[in-house]
PQR file of N, CA, C, O and H, with PARSE charges and radii, in Angstrom:
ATOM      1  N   UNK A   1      12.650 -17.651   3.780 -0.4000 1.5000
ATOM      2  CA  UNK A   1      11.620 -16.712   4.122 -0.0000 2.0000
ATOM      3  C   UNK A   1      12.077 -15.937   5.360  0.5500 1.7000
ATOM      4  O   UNK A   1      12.637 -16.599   6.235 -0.5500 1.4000
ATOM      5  N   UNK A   2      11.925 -14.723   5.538 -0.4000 1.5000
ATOM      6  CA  UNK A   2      12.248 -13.749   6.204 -0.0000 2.0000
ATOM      7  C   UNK A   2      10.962 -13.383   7.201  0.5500 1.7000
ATOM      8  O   UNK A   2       9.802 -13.327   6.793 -0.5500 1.4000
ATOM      9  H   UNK A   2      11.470 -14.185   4.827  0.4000 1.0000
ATOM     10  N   UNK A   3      11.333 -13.167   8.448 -0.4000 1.5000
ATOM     11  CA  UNK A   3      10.211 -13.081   9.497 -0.0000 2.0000
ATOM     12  C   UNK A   3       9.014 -11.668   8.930  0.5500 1.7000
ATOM     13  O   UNK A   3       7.971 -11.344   9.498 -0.5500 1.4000
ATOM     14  H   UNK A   3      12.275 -13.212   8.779  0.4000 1.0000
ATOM     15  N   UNK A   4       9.660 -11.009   7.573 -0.4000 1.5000
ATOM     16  CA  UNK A   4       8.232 -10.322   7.189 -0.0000 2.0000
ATOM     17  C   UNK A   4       7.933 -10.733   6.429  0.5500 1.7000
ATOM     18  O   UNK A   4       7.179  -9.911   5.910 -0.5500 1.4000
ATOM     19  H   UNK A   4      10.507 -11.273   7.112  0.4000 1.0000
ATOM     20  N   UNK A   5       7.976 -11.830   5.674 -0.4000 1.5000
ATOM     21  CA  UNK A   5       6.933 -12.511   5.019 -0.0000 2.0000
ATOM     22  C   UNK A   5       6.589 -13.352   5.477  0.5500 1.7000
ATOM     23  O   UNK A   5       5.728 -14.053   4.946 -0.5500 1.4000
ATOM     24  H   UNK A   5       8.588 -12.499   6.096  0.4000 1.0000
ATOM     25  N   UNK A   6       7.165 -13.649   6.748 -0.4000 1.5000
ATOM     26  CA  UNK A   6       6.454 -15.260   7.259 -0.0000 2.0000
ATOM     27  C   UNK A   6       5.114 -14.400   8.509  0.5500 1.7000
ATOM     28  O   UNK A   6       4.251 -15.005   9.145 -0.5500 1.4000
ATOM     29  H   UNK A   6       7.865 -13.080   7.179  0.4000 1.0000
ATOM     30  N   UNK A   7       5.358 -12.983   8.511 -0.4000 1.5000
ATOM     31  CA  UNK A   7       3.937 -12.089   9.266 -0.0000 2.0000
ATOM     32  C   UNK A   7       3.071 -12.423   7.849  0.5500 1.7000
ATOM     33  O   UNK A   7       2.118 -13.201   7.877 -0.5500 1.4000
ATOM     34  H   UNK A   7       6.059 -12.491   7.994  0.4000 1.0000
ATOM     35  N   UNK A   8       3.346 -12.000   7.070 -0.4000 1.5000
ATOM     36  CA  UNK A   8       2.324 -11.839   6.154 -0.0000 2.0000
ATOM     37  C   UNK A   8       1.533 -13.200   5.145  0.5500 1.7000
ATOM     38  O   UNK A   8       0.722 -13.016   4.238 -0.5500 1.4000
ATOM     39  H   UNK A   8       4.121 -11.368   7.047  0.4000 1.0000
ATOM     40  N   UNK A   9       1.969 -14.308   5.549 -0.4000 1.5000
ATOM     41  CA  UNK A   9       1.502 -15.651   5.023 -0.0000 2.0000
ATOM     42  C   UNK A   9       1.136 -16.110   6.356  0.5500 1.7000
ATOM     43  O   UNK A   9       0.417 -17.109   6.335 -0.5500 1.4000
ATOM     44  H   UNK A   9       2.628 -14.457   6.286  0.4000 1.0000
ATOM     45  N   UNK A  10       1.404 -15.702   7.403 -0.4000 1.5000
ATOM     46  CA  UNK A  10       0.928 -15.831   8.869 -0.0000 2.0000
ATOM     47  C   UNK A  10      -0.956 -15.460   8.840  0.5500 1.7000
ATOM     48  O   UNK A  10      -2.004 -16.049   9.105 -0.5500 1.4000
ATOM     49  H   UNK A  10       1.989 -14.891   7.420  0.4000 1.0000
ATOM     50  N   UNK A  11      -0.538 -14.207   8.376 -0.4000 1.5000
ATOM     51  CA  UNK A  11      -2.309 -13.624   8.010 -0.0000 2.0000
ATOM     52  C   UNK A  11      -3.291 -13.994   7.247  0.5500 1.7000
ATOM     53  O   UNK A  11      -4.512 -13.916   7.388 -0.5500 1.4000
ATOM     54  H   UNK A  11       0.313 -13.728   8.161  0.4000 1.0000
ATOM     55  N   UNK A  12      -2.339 -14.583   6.061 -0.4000 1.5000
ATOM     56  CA  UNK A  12      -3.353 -15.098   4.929 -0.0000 2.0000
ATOM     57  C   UNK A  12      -3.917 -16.403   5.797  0.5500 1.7000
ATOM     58  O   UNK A  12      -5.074 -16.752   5.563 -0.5500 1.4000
ATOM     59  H   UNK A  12      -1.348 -14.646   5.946  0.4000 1.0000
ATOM     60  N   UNK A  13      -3.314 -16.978   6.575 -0.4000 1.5000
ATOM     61  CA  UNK A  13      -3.666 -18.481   7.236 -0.0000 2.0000
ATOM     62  C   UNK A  13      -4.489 -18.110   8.303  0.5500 1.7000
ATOM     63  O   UNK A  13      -5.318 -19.002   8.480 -0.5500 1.4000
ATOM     64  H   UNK A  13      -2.374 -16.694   6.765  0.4000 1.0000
ATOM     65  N   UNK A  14      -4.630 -17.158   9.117 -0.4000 1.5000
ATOM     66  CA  UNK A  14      -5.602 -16.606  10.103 -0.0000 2.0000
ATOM     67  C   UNK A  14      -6.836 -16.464   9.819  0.5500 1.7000
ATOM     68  O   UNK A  14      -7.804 -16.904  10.438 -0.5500 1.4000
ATOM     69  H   UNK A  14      -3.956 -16.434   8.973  0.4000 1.0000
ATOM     70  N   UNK A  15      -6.801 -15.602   8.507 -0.4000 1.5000
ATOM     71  CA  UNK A  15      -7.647 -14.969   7.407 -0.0000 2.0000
ATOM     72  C   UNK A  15      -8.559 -16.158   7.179  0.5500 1.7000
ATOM     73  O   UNK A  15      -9.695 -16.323   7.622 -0.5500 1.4000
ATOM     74  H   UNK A  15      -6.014 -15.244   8.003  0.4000 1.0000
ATOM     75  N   UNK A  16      -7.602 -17.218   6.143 -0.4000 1.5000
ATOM     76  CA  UNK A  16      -8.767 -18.505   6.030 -0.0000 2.0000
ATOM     77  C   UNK A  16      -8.848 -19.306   6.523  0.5500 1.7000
ATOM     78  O   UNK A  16      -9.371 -20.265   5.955 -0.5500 1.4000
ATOM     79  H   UNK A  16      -6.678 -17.084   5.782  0.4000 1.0000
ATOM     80  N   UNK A  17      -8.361 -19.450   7.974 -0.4000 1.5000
ATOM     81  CA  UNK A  17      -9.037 -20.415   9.146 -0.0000 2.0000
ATOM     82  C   UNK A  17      -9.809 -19.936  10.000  0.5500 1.7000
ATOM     83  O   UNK A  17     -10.447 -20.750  10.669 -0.5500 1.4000
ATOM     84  H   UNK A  17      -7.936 -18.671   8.436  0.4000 1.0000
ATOM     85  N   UNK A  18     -10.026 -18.323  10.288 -0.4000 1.5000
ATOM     86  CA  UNK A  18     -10.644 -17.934  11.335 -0.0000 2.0000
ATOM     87  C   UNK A  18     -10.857 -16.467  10.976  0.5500 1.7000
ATOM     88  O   UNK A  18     -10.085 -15.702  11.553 -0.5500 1.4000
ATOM     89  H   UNK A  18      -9.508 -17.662   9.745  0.4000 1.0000
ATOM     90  N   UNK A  19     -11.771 -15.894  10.119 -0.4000 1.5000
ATOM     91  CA  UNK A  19     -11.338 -14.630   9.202 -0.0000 2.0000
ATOM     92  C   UNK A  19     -11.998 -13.585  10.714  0.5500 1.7000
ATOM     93  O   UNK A  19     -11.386 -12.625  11.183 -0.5500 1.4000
ATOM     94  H   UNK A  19     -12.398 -16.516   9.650  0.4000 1.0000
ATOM     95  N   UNK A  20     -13.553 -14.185  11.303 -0.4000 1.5000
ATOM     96  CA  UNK A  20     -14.030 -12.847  12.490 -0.0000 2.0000
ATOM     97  C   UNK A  20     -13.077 -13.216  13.150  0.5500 1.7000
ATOM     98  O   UNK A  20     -13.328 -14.415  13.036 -0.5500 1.4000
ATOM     99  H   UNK A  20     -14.050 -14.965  10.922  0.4000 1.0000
ATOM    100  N   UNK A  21     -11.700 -13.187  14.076 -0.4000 1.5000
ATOM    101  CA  UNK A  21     -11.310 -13.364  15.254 -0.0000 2.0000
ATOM    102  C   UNK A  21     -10.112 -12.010  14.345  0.5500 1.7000
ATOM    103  O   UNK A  21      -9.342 -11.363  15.056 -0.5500 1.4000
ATOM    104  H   UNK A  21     -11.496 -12.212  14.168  0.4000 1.0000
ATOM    105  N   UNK A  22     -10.136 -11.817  13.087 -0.4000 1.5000
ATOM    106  CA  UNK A  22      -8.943 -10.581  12.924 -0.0000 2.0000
ATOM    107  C   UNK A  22      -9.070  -9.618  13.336  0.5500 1.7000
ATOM    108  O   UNK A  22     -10.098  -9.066  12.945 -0.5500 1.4000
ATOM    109  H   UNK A  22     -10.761 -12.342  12.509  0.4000 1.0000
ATOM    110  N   UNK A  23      -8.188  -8.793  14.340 -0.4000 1.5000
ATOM    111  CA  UNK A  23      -8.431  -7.339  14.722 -0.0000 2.0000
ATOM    112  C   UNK A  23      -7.319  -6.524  14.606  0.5500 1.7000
ATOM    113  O   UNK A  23      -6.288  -6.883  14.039 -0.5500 1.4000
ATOM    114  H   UNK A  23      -7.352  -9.242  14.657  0.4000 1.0000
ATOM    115  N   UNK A  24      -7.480  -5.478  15.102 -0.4000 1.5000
ATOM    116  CA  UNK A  24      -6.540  -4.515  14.696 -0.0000 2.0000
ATOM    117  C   UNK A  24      -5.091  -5.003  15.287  0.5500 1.7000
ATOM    118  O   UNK A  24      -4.149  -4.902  14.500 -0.5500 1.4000
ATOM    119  H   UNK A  24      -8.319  -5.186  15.563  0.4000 1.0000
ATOM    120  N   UNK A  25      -4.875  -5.412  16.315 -0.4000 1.5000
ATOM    121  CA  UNK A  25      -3.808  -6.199  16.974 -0.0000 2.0000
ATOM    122  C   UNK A  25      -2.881  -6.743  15.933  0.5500 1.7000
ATOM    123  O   UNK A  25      -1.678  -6.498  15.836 -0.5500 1.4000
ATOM    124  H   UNK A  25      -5.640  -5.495  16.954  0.4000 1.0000
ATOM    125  N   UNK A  26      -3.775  -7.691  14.995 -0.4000 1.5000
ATOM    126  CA  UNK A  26      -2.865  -8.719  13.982 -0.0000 2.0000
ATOM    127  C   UNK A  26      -2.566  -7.044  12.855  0.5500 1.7000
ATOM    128  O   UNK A  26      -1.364  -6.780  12.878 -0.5500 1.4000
ATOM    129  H   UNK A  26      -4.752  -7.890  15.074  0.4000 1.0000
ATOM    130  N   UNK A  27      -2.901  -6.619  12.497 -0.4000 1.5000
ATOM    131  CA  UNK A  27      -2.698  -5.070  11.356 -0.0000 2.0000
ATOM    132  C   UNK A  27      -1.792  -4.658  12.016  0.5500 1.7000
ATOM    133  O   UNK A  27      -0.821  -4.663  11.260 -0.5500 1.4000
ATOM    134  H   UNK A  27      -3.878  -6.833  12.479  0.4000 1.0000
ATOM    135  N   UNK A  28      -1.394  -4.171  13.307 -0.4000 1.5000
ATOM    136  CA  UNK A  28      -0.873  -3.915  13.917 -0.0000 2.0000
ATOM    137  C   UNK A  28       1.066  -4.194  13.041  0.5500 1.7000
ATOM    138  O   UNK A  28       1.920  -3.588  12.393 -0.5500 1.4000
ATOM    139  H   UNK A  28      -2.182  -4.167  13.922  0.4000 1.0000
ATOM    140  N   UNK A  29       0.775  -5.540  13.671 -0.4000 1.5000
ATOM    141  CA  UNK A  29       1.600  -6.758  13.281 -0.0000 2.0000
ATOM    142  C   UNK A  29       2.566  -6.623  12.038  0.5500 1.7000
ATOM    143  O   UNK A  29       3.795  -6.580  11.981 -0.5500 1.4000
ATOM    144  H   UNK A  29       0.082  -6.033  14.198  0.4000 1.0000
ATOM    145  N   UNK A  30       1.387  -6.559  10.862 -0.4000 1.5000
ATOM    146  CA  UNK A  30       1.882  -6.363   9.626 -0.0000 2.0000
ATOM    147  C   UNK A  30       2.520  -5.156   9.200  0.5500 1.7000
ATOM    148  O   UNK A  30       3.354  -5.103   8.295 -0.5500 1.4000
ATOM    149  H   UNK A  30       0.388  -6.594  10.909  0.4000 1.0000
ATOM    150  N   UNK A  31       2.022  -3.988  10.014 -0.4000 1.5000
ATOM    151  CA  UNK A  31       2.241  -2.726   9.572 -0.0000 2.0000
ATOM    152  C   UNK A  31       4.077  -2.322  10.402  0.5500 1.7000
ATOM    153  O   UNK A  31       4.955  -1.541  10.038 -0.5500 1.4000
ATOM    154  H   UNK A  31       1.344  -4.031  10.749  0.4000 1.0000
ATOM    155  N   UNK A  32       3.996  -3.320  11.633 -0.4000 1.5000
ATOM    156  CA  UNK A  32       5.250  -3.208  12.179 -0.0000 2.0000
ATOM    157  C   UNK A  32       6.448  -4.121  11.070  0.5500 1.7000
ATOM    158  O   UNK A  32       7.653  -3.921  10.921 -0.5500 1.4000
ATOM    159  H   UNK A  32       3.283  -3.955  11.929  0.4000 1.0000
ATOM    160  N   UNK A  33       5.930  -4.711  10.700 -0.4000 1.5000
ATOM    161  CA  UNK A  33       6.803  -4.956   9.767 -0.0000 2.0000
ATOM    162  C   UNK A  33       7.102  -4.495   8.289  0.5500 1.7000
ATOM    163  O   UNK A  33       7.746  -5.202   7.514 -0.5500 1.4000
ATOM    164  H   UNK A  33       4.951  -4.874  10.821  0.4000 1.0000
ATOM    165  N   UNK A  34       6.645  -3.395   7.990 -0.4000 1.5000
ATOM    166  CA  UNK A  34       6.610  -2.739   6.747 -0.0000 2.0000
ATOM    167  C   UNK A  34       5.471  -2.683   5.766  0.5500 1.7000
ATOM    168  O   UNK A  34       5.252  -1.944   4.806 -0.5500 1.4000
ATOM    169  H   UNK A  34       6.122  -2.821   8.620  0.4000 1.0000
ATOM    170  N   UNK A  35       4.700  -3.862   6.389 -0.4000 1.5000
ATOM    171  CA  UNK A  35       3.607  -3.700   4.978 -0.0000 2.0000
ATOM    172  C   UNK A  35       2.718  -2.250   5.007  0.5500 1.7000
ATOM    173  O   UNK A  35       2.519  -1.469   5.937 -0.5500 1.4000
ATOM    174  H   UNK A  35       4.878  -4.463   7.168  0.4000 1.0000
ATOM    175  N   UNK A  36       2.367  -2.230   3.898 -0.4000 1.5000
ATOM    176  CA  UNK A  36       1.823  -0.868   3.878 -0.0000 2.0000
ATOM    177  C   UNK A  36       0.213  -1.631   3.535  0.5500 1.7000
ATOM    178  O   UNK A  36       0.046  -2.683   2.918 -0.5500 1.4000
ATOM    179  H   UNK A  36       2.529  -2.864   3.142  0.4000 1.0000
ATOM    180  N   UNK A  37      -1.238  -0.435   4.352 -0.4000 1.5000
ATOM    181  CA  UNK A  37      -2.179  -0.979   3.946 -0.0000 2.0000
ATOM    182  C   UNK A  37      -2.631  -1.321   2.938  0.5500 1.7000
ATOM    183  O   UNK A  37      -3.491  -2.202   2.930 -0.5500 1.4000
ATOM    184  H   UNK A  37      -1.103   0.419   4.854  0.4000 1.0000
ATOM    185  N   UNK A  38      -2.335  -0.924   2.161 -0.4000 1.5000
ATOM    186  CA  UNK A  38      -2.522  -1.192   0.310 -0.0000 2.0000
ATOM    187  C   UNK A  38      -2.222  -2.815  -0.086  0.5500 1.7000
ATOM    188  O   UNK A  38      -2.763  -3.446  -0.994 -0.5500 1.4000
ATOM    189  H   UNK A  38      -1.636  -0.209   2.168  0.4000 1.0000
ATOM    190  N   UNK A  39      -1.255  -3.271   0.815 -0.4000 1.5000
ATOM    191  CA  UNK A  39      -0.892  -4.961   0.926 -0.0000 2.0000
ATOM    192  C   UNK A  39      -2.036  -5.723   1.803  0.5500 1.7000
ATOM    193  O   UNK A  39      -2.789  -6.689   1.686 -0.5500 1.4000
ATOM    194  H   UNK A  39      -0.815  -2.758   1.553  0.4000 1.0000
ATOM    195  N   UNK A  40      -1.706  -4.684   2.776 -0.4000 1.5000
ATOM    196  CA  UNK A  40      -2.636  -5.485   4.100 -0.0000 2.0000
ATOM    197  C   UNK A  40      -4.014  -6.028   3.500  0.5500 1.7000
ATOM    198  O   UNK A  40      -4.709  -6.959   3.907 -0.5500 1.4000
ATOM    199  H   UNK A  40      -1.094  -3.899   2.871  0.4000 1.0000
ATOM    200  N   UNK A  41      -4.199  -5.201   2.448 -0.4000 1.5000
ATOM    201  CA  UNK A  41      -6.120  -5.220   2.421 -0.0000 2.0000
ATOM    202  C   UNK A  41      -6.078  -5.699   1.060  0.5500 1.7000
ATOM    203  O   UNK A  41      -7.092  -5.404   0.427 -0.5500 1.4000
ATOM    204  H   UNK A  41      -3.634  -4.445   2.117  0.4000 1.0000
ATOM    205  N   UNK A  42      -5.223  -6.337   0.435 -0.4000 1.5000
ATOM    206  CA  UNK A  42      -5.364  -7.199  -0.420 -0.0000 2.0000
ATOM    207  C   UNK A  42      -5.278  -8.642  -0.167  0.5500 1.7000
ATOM    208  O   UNK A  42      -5.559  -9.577  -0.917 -0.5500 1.4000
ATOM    209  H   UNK A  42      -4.399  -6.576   0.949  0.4000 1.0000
ATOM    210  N   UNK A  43      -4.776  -8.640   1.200 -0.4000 1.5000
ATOM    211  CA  UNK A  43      -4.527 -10.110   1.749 -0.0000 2.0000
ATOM    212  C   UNK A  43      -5.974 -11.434   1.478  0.5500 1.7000
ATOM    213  O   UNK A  43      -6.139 -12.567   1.024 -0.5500 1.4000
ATOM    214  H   UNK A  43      -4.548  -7.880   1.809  0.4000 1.0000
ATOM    215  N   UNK A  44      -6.852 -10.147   2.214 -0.4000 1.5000
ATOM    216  CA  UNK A  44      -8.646 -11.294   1.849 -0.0000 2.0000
ATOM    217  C   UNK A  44      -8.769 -11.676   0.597  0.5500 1.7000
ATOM    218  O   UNK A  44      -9.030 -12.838   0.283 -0.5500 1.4000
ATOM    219  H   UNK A  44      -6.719  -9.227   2.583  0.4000 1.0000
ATOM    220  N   UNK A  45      -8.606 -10.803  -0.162 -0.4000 1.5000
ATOM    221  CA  UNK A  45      -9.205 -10.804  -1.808 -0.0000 2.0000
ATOM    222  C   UNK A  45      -8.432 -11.765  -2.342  0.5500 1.7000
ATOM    223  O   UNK A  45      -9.038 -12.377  -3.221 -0.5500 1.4000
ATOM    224  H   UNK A  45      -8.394  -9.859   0.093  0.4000 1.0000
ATOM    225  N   UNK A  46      -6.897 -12.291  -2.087 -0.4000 1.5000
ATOM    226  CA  UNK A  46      -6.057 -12.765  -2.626 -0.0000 2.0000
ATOM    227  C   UNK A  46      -6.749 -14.736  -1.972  0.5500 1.7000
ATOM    228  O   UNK A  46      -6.852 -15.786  -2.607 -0.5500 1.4000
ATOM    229  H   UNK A  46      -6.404 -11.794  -1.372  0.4000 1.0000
ATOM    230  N   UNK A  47      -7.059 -14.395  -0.488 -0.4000 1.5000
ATOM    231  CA  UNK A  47      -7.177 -15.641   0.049 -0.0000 2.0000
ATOM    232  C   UNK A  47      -8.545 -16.151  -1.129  0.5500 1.7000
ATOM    233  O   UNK A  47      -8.698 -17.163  -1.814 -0.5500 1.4000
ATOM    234  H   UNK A  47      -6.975 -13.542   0.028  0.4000 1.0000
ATOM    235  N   UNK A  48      -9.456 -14.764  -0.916 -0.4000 1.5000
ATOM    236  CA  UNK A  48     -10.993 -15.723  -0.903 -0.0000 2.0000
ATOM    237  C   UNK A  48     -10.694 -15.957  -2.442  0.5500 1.7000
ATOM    238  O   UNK A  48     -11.608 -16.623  -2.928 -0.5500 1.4000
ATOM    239  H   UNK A  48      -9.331 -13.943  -0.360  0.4000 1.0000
ATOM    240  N   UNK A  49      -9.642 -15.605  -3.445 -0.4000 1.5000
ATOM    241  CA  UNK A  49     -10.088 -15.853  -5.000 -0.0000 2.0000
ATOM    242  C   UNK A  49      -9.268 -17.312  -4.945  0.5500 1.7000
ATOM    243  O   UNK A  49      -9.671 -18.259  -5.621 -0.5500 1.4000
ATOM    244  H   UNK A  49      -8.900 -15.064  -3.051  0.4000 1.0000
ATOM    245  N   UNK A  50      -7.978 -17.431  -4.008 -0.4000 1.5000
ATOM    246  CA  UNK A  50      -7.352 -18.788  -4.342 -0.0000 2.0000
ATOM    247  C   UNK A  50      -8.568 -19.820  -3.471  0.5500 1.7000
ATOM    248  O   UNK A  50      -8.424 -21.026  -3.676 -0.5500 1.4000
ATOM    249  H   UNK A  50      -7.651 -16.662  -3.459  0.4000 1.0000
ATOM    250  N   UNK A  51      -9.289 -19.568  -2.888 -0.4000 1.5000
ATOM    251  CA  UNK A  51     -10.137 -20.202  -2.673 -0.0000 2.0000
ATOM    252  C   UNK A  51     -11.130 -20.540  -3.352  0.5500 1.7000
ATOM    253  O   UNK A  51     -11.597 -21.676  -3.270 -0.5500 1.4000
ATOM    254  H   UNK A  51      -9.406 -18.589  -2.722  0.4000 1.0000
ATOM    255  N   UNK A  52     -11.481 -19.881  -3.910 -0.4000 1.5000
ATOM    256  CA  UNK A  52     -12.818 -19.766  -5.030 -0.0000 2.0000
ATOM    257  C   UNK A  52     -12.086 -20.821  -5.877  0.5500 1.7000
ATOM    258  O   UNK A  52     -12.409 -22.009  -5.872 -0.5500 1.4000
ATOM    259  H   UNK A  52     -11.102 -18.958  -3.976  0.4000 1.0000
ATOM    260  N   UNK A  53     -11.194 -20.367  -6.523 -0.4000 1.5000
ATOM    261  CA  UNK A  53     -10.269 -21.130  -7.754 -0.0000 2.0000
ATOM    262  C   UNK A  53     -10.176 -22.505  -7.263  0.5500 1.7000
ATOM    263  O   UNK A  53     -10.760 -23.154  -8.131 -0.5500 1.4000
ATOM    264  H   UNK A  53     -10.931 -19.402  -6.527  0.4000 1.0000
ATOM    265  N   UNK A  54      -9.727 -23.401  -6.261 -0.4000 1.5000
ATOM    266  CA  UNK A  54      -9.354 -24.404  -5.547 -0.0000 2.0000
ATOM    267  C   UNK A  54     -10.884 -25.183  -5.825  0.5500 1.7000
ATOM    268  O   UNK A  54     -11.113 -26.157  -6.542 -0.5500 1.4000
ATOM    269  H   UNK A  54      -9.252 -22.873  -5.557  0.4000 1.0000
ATOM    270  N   UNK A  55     -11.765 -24.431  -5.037 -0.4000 1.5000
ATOM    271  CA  UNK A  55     -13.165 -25.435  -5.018 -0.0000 2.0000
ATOM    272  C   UNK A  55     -13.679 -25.175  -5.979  0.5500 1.7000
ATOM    273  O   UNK A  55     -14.451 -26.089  -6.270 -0.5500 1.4000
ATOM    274  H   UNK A  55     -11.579 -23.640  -4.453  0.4000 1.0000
ATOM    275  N   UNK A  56     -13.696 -24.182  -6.880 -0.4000 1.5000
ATOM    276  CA  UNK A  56     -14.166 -24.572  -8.782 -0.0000 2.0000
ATOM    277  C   UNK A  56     -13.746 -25.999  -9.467  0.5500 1.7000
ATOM    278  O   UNK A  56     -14.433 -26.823 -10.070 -0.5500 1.4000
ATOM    279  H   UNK A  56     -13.069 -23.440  -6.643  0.4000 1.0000
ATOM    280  N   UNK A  57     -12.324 -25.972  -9.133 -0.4000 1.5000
ATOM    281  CA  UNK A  57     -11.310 -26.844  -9.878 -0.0000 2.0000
ATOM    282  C   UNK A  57     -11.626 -28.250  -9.626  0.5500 1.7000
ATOM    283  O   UNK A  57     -11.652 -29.237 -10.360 -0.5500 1.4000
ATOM    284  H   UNK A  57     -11.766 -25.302  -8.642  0.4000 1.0000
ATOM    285  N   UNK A  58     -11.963 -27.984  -7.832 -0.4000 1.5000
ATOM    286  CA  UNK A  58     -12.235 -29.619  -7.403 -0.0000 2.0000
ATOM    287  C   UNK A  58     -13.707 -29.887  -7.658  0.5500 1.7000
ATOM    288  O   UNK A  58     -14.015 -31.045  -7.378 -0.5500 1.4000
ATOM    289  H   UNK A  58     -11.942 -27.182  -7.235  0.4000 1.0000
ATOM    290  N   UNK A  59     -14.771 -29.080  -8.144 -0.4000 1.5000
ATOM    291  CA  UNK A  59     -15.866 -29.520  -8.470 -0.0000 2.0000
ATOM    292  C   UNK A  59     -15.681 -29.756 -10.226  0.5500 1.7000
ATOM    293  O   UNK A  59     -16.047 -30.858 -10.636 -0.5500 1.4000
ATOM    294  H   UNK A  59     -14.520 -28.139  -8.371  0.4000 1.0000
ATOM    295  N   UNK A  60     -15.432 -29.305 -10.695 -0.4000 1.5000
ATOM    296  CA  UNK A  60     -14.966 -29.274 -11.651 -0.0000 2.0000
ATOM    297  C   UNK A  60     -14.130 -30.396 -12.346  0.5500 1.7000
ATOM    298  O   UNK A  60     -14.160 -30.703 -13.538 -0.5500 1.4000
ATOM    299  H   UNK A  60     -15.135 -28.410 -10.363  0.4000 1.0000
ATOM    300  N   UNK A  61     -13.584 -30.793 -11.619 -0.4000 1.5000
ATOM    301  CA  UNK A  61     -12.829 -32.146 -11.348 -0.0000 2.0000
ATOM    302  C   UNK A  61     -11.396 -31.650 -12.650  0.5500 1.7000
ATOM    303  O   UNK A  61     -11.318 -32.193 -13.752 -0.5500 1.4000
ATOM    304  H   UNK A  61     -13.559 -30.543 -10.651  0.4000 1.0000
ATOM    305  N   UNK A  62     -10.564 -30.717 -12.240 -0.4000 1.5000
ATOM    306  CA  UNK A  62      -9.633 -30.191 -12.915 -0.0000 2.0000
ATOM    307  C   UNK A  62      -8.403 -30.565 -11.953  0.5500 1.7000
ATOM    308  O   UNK A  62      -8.427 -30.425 -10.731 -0.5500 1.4000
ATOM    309  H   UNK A  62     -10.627 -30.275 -11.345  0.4000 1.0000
ATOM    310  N   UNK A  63      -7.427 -31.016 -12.627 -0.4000 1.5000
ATOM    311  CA  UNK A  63      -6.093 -31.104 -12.265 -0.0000 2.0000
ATOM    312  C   UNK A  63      -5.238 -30.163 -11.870  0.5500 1.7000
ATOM    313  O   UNK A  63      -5.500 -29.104 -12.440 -0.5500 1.4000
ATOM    314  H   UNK A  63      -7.407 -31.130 -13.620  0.4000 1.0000
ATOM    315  N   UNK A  64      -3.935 -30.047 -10.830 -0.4000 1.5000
ATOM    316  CA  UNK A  64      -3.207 -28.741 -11.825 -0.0000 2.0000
ATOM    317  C   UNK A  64      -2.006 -29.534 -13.253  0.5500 1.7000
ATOM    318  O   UNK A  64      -1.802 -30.743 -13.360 -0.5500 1.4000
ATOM    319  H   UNK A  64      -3.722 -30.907 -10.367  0.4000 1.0000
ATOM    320  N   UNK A  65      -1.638 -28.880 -13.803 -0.4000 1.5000
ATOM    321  CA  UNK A  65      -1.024 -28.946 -15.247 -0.0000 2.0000
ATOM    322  C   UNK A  65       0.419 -29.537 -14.167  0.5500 1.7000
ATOM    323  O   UNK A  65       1.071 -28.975 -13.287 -0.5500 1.4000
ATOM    324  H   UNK A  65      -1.803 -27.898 -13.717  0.4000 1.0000
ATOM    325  N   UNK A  66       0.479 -31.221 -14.904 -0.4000 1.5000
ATOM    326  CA  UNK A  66       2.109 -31.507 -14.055 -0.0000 2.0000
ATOM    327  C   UNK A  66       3.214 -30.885 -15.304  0.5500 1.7000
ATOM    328  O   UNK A  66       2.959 -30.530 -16.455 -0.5500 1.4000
ATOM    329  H   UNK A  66      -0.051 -31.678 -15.618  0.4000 1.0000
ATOM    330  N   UNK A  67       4.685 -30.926 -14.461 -0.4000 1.5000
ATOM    331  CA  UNK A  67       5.715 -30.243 -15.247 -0.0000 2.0000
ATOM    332  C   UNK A  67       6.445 -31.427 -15.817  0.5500 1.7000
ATOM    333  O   UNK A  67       6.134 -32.509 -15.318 -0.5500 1.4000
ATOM    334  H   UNK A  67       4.892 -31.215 -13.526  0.4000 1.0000
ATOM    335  N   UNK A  68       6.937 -31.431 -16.331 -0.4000 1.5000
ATOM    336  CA  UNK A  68       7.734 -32.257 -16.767 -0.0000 2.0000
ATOM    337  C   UNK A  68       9.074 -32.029 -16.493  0.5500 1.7000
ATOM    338  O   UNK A  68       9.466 -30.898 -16.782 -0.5500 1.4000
ATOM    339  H   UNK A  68       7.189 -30.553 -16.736  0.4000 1.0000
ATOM    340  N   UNK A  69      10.070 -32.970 -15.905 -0.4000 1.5000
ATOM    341  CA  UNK A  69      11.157 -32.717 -15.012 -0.0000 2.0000
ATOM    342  C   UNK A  69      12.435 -33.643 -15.578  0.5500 1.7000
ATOM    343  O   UNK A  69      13.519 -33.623 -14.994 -0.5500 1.4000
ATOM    344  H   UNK A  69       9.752 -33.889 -15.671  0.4000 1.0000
TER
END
């Protein structure tokens, strides 16, 4: 992993540990490293659906699918 994707999985983890403390400072951040807003502002949507998906699954009482190796 390359220090611009490790900004941008940096955010997704900000995002869902502490989503009001994001400000323009951290955008800042991302945008110095190439992302374009069109990424930036998919970052939430991406967190809150693997989130959604995660606590469906565990109420749900769903596995993930093991591989066979």
């Amino acid at each position: 992993m390359d220090a611009r994707e490790a900004a941008l999985i940096a955010m997704a983890v900000h995002i869902l540990a502490d989503p009001s403390s994001i400000g323009d400072d951290d955008v800042a951040v991302l945008r110095a490293h190439g992302w374009s807003d069109r990424i930036i502002a998919e970052i939430p949507g991406l967190v809150a659906l693997n989130q959604l998906t995660g606590t469906f699954n565990l109420l749900a009482g769903l596995e993930p699918a093991r591989q066979e190796g």
